[in-house]
N, C-alpha and C positions, 0 to 999 in steps of 0.2 A: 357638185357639192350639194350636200342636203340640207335644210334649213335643220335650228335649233329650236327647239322647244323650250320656252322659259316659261316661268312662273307667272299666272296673270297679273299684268302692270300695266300703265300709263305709258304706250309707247308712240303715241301721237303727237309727232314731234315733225318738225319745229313746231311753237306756237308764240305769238305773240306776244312780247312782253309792254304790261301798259302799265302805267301809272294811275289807279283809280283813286282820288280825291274827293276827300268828304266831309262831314260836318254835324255838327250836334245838331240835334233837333231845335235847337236852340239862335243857333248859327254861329255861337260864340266860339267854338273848341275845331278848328279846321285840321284834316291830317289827309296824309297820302300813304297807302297800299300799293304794292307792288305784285301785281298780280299776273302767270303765265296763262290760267287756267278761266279765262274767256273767250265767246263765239258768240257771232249770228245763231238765232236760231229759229229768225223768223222776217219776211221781209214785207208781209202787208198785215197788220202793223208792224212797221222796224221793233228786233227783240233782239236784246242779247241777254246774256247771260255771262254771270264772275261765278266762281264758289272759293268762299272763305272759310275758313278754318274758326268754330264759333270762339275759342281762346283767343283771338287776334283783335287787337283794340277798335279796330275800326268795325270789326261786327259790329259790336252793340250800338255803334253810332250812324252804320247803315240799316242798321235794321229798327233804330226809334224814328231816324227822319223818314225812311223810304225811299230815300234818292242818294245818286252820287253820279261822279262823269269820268270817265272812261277817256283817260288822258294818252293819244298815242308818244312814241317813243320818239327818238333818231340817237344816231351815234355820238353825238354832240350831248344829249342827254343819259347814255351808258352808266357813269359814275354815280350818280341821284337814281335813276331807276333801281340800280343794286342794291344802294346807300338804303332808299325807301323801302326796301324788302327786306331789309337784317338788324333794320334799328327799330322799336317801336315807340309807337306818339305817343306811351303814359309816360316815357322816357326823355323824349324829344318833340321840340318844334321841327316838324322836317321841311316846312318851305324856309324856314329861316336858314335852318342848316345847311340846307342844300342850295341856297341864293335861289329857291324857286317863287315865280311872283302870281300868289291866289288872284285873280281875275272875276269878276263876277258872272256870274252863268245869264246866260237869255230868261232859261225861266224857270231851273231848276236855284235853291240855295247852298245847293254844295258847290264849294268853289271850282274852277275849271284851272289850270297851267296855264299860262299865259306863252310860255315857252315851247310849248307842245305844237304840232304843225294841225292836228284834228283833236278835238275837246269833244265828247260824247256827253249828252245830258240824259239821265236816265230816269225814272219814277218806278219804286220797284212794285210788282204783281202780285208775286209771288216769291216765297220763300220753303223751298224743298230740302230737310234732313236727309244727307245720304251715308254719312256712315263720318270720316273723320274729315267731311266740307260740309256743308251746306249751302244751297245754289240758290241765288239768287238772281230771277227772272227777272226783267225791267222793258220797259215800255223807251222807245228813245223820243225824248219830247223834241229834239234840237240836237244840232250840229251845227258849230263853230269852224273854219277852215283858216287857217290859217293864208292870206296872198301870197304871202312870197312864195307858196310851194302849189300855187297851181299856174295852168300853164296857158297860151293864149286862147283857148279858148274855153277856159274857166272850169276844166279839169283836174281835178288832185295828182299830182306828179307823182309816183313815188318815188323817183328817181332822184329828185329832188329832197323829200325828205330823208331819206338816207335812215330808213327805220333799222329797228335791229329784232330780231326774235328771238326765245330761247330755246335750246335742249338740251337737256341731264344736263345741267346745272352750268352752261355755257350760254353765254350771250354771241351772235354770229350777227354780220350786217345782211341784207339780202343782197343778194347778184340781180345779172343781168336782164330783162324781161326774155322768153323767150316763144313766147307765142300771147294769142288774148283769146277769149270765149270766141267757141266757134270753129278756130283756126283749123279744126281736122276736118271737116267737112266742108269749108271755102272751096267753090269751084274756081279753078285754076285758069288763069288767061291762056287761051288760043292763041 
């Protein structure tokens, strides 16, 4: 069989669905975004990166404060992650709606999910126009972890938080681990 040629698109998939929460510069106006379309993009200083759509309300409120956190997901949290992506905050309160409880950050002031297994605290860098997003680069000042989803010897489980990612417009949980860094070139016991 031959591959198909399609039209250039976004086919890097799965990716991660989180929940980014944020807040007026002010700190009074708190909301949540639901966003597919973050990554690492850098690990000495920790960098990630969102790109938001500048019509989207929480733009203008990441982009006058500089901050927001990078709220992971689980299957437990499925119905709010979606809820936060199809409703907008000039419309709704979504931590009320969504029974989600804003938490305060270490040291950023955009609120964190208290219900989230990992809270990412960010301060952004930069902000890059690319065409119908614009990316926003961020510095991770902090990371929150949630206990109950690490393991004895104070590693993040994933297995435990039972994350979900998205693609073409599907939420999926993740399966089973099936190898870890390295594993192809582990010299094999004698």
């Amino acid at each position: 069989m031959a591959k198909q040629i399609w039209r250039p698109g976004n086919q890097l998939y799965p990716l991660p669905a989180v929940m980014v929460s944020c807040a007026s510069a002010d700190g009074e106006e708190k909301n949540i975004i639901t966003i597919a379309w973050a990554g690492t993009i850098c690990s000495n200083p920790a960098m990630i990166s969102i790109s938001i759509r500048p019509q989207r309300h929480s733009y203008k409120l990441i982009k006058e404060s500089g901050e927001f956190v990078v709220n992971l997901t689980t299957k437990e949290l499925a119905y709010a992650t979606d809820w936060c992506g199809v409703k907008s905050g000039r419309d709704f309160d979504k931590f009320k709606e969504m029974k989600l409880t804003p938490e305060a950050s270490s040291v950023v002031k955009a609120p964190s999910i208290k219900e989230s297994p990992v809270s990412i605290e960010c301060k952004v860098k930069q902000i890059i126009p690319l065409g119908t997003h614009d990316m926003f680069i961020a510095e991770v000042v902090a990371v929150q972890a949630d206990e109950k989803y690490l393991d004895e010897t104070g590693r993040f489980d994933l297995q435990k938080a039972n994350p979900i990612c998205y693609s073409h417009g599907h939420y999926y949980e993740l399966g089973k681990e099936i190898g870890k860094f390295g594993f192809s070139v582990k010299k094999k016991k004698k």
